[in-house]
DRENTI-593549 format. One record per atom (N, C-alpha, C, O): x, y, z. Coordinates in steps of 0.1 Angstrom, whole numbers, plus 5000, padded with zeros to 4 digits. Example, Ala and Ser with C-alpha at 12.3 -4.5 7.8 and 13.67 -1.06 7.14 Angstrom:
513249435078/512349555078/513249675078/514249675085/512849785071/513749895071/512950005079/513450115080/
END
This chain:
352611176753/352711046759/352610946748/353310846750/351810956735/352010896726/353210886718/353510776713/353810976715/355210986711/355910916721/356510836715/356110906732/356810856740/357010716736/358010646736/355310686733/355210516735/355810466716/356110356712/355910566709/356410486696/357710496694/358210446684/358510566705/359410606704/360110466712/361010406706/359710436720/360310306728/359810156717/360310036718/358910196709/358010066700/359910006693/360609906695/360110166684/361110136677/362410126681/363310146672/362810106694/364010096700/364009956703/365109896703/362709876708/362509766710/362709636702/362909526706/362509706688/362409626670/364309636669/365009536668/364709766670/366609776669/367409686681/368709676680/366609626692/367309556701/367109446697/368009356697/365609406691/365709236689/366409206676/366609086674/366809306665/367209266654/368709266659/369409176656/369209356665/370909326676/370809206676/371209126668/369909186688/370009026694/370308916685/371208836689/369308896670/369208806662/370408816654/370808706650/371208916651/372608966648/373508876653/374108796646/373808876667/374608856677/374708716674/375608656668/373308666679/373108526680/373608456666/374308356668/373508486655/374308436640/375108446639/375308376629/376608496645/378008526649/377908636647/379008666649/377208736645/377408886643/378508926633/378508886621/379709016638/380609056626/381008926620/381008916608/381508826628/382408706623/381308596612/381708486608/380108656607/379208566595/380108636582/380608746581/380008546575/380408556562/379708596554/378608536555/379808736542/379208796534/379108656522/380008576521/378008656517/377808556506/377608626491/376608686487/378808596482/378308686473/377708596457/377408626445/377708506465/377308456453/375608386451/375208296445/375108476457/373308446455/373008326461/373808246466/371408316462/370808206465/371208056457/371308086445/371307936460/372007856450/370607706453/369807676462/371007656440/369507546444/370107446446/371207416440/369307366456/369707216457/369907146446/369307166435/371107026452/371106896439/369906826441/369006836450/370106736431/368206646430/368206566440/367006546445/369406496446/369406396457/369306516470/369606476481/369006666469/369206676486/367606736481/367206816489/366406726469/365206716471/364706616472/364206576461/364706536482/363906436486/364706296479/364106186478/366006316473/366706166468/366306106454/366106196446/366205986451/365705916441/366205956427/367006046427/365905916419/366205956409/365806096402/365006176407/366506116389/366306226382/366606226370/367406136367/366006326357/365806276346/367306366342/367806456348/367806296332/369006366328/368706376309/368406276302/368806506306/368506456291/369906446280/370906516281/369606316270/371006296267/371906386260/371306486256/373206376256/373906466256/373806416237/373506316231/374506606231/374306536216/375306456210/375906416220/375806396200/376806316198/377906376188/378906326182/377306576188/378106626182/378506736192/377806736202/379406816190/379606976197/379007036191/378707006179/378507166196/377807286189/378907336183/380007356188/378407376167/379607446161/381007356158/382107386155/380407206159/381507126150/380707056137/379507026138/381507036126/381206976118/380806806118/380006766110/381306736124/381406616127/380406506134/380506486146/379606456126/378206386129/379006216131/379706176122/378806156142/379106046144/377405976147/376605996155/377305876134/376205766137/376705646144/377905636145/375705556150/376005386148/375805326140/375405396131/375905186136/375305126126/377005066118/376804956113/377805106116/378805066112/379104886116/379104836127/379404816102/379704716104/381104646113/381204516113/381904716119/382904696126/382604746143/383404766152/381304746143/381204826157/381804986158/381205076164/382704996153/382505136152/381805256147/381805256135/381105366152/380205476146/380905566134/381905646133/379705526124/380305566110/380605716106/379605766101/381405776106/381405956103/381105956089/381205886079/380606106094/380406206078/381206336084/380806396094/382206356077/382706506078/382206576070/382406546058/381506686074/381006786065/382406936061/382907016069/382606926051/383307056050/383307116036/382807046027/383707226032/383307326020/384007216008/384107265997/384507086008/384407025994/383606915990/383606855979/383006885998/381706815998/381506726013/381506786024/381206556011/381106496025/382006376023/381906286013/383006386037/383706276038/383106156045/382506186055/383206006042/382705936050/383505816050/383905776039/383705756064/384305676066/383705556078/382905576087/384405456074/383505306083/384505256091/384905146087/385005306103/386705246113/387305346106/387005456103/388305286103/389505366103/389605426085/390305516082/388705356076/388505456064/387905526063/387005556071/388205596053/387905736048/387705796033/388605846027/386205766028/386205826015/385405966013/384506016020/385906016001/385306135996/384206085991/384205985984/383006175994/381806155985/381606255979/382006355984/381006245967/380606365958/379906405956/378906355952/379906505958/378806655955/377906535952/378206425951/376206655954/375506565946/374806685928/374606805924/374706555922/374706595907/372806645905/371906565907/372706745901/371206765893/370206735909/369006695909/371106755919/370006735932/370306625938/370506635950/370306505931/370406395937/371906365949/372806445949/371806295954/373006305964/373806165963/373406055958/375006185967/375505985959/374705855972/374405735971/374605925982/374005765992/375105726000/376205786002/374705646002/376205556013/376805536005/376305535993/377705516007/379105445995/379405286001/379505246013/379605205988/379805095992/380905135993/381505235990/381504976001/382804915999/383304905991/384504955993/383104855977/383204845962/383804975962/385104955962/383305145962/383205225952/384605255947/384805325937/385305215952/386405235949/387305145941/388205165933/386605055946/387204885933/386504895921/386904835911/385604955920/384604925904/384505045901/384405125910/384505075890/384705215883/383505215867/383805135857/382505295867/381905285854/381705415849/381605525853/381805355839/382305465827/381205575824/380005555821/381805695824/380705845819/380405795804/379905885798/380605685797/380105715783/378805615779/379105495779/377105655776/376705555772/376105615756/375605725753/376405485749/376505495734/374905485730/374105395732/374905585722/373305615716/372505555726/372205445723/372005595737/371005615746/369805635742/369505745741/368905535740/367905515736/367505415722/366305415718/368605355716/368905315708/369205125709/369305075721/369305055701/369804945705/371404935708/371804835715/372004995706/373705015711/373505075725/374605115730/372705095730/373005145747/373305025754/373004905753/374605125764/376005025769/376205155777/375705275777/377305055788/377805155801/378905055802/378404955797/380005035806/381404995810/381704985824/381605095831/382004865831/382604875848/383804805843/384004735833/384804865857/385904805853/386504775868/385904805879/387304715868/388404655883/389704695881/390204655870/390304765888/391504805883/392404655885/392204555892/393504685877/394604585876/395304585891/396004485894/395204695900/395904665914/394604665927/394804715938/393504595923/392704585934/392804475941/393204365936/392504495954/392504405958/392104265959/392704185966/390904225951/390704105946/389704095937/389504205931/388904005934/387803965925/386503995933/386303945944/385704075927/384104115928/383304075916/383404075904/382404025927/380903925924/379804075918/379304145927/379604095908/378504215906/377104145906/376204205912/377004025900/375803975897/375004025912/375404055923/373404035907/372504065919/372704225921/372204255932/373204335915/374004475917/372704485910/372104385906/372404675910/371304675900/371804825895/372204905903/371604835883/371804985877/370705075874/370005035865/370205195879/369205285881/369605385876/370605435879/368305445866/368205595861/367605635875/366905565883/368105765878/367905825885/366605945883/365806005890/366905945868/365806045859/364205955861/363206025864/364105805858/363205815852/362605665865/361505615864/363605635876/363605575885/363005425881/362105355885/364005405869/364105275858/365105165871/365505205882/365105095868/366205015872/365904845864/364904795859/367504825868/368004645864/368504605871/369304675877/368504475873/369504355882/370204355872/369804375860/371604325875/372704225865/372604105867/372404055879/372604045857/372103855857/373503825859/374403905861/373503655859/374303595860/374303595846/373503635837/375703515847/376303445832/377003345826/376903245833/377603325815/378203205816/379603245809/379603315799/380803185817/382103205816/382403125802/383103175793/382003045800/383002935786/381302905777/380802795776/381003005773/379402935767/380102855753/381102885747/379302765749/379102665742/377702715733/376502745737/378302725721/377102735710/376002635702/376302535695/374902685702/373902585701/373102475709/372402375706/373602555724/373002415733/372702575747/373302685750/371702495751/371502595766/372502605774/373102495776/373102735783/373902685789/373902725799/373402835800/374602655810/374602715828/375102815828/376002855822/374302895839/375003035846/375703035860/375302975870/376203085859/377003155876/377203285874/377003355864/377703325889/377803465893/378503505882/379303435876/378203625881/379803735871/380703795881/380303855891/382103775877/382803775883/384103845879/385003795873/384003975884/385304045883/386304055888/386404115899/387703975879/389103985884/389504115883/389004195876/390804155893/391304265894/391804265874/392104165869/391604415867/392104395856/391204385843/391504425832/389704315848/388704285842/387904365839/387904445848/386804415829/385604495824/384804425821/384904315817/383204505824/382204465821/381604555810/381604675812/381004495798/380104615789/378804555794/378704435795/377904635797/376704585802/375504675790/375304785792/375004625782/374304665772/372904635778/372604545786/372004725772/371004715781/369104595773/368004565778/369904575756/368904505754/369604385752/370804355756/368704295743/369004125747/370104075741/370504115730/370703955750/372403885741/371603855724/370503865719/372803835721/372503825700/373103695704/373303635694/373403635713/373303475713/372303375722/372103255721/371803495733/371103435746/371703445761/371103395771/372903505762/373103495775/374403545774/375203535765/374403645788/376003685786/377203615787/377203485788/378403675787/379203555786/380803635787/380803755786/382003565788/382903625789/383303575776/383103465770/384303705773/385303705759/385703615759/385903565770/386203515749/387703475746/388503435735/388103515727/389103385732/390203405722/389303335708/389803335696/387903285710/386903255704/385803345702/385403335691/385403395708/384003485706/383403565692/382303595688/384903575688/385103655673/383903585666/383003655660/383803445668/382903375656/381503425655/380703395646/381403505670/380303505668/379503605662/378403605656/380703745666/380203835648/379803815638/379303915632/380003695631/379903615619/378203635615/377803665603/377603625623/376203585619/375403665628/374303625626/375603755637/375203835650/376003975650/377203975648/375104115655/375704195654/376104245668/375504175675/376804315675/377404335684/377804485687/378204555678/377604525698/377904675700/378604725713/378004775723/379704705713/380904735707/380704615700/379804535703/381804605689/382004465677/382904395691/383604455699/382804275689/384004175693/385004185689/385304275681/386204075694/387704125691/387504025681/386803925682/388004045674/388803965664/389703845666/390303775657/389803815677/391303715683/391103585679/391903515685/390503525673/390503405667/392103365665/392903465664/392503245664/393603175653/393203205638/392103175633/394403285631/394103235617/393903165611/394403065617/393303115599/392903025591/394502945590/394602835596/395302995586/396702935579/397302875589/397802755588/397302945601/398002895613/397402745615/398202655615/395902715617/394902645620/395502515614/395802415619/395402545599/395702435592/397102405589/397302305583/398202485593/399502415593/399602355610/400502265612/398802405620/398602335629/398002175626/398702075628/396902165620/395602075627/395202005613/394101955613/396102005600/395401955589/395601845587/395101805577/396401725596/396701585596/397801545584/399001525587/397501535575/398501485566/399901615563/399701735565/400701585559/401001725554/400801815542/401001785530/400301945546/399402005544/399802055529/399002105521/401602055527/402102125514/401402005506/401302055495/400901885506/400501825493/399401855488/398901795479/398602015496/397002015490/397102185489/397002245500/397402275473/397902385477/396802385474/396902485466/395202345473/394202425468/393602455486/393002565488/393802405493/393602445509/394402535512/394102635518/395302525510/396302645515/396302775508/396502885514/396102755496/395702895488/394202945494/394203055499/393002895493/391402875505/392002945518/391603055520/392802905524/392602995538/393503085541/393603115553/394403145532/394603255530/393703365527/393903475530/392503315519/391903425518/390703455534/390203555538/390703335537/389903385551/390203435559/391403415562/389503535569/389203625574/389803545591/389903425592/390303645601/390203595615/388303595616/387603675611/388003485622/387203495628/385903495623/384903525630/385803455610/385003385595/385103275597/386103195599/383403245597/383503085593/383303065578/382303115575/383902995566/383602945556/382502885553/382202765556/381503035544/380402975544/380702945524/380502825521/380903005517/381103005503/383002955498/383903035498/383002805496/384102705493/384202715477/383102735471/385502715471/385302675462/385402525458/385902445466/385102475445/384602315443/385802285440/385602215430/387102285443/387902215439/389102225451/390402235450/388102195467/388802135476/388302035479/387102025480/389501915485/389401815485/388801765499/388601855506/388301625505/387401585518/388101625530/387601685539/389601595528/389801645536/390101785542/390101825554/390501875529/390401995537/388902045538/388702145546/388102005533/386302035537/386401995549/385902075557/386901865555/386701835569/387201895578/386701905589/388401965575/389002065586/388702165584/389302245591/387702215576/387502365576/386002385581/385602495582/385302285585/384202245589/384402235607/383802285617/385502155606/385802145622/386502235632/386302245644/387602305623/388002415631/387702535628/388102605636/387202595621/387102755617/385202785619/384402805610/384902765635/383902765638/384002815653/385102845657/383002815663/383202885675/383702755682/384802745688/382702645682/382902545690/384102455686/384602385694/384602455672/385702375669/386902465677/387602395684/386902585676/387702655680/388502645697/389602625701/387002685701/386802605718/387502515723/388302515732/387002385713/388002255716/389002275712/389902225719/389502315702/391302305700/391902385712/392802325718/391502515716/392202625725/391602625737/392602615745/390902625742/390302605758/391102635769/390902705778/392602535767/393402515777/394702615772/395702625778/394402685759/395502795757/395702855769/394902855778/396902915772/397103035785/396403155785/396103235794/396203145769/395603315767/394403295759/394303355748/393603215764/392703185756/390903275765/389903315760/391303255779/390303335788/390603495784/391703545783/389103575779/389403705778/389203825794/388603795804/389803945790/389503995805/388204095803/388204195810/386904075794/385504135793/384804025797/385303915799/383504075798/382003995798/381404095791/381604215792/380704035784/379304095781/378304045785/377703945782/378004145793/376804095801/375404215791/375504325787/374104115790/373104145786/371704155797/371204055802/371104325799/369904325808/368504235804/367704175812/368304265785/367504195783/366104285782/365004215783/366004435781/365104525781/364204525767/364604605759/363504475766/362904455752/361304515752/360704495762/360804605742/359404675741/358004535734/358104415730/357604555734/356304465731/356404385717/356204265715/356704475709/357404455695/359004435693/359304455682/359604415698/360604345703/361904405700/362904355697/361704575703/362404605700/363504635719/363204575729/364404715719/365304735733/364404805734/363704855725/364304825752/363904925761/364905045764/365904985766/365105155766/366305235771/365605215787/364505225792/366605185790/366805195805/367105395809/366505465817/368005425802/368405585806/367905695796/367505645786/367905825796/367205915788/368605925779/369805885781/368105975773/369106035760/369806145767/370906155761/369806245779/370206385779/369506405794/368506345798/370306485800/369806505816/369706375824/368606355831/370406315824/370906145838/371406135842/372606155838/371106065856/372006045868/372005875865/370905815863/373205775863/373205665857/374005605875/375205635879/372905535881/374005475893/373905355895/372905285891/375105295903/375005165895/375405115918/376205155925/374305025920/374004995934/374304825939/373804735932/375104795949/375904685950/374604585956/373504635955/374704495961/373604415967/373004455982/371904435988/374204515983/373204546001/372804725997/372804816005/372604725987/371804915986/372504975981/372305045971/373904985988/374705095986/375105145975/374705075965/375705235972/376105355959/377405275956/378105275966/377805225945/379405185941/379505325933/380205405938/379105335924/379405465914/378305555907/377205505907/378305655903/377605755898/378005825886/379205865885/377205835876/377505935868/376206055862/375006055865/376706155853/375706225846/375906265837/377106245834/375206345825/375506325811/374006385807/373706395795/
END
């Protein structure tokens, strides 16, 4: 009788699970093969939901896009096996390896207009010098003053001063920015001017070797003595061959310090007035070719005893030279 009754228990369980069959559509329900699936965030209970942001690169691309670019556009670095490219809109520069560890930085605008030179002369010495240049097809004139040049070794640095374009000897003189034309070089020596202030070449400066040493030497471009005085000697000059014989023997760019006594007032007056820096000045100024295309610009690094400072080591240096808003114009090592 007990078997009877478990026998009907489980016939009872196989009719109501029919039933609940039936009632679901029975054959006509659809097999689901694709698992349980979870709700979107709005069918749990609505409202918001956190989304986390997406990267600004692909997985497995090389290509890092920042902001910050001065055109509104995000500034790239392409990374690839020859170093890093970087570009600001629509340019595009190679940057370079980095040397001894160090890495080049942002790259200015500049780096490509201003170029300084791998050579500095006796490093550690008073002839230490480094060279920038502007090429003859750039696009225009760059302001360096306010730029600063840094050992990377010894985490030295300098501002570049201002200067003075037309200096005038023996009197203080105004500065302004330095300013490079397309075409133009700077020697930038790192202890003090041998006259007081930097200054741009010109068809005068020679004089100033005269009495002051110089590293590189100056050009020589003075007017000759001969030229000077068959230019500028007032009377005519064949009536006085003891002047004329006198500045043949002088030098471009000699002032007459040792005369002999048997020239007359007036050639003492013209050799007094023109064969000097500032006589020189005033006769030529308005020459066409009288503006030179250097400066020598002076940092002014002097030790206690008054001797130069080296700004860079003698051996193992990273020499970089940084525009006013930070950035890297050029690099070198040595």
């Amino acid at each position: 009788m007990g078997e009877m009754h478990d026998a009907w228990f489980f016939v009872g369980v196989f009719v109501f699970i029919f039933l609940i069959w039936v009632s679901t559509g029975g054959p006509l329900h659809p097999i689901a093969f694709t698992g349980p699936a979870l709700a979107q965030p709005e069918e749990l209970g609505g409202g918001n939901y956190i989304s986390l942001p997406r990267a600004p690169f692909a997985v497995g691309s090389r290509t890092v896009r920042l902001p910050g670019s001065s055109d509104g556009n995000p500034t790239t670095y392409t990374l690839n096996n020859s170093g890093t490219n970087y570009s600001a809109g629509q340019s595009q520069q190679q940057v370079p390896p980095p040397v001894y560890g160090i890495y080049f930085g942002t790259p200015s605008p500049y780096r490509n207009m201003v170029s300084m030179s791998s050579y500095v002369s006796s490093a550690s010495s008073t002839d230490e010098y480094i060279e920038l240049r502007v090429p003859q097809n750039a696009s225009g004139p760059v302001n360096i003053s306010r730029w600063t040049l840094e050992s990377e070794a010894t985490y030295k640095s300098e501002v570049i001063p201002r200067g003075t374009a037309l200096p005038t000897s023996g009197v203080v003189n105004a500065t302004e920015d330095i300013v490079l034309n397309p075409g133009d070089r700077a020697i930038i020596s790192t202890g003090p001017s041998p006259v007081g202030a930097s200054f741009r070449e010109n068809k005068c400066t020679g004089y100033f070797g005269t009495t002051q040493r110089f590293s590189p030497s100056l050009p020589l471009s003075c007017p000759a003595a001969s030229s000077e005085l068959l230019a500028y000697y007032g009377t005519p000059y064949i009536h006085d061959p003891a002047c004329i014989d006198y500045a043949k023997t002088v030098g471009r760019c000699q002032i007459p310090l040792t005369k002999p006594t048997n020239l007359n007032d007036t050639c003492e007056s013209f050799l007094a007035s023109k064969l000097n820096y500032n006589g020189c000045v005033a006769t030529h100024r308005s020459d066409a070719d009288f503006a030179g295309n250097t400066w020598r610009i002076y940092l002014g690094r002097v030790t206690s005893k008054g001797n130069t400072d080296p700004l860079w080591r003698t051996n193992h240096e990273v020499v970089r030279l940084i525009d006013d808003r930070g950035k890297t114009v050029a690099q070198f090592t040595y």
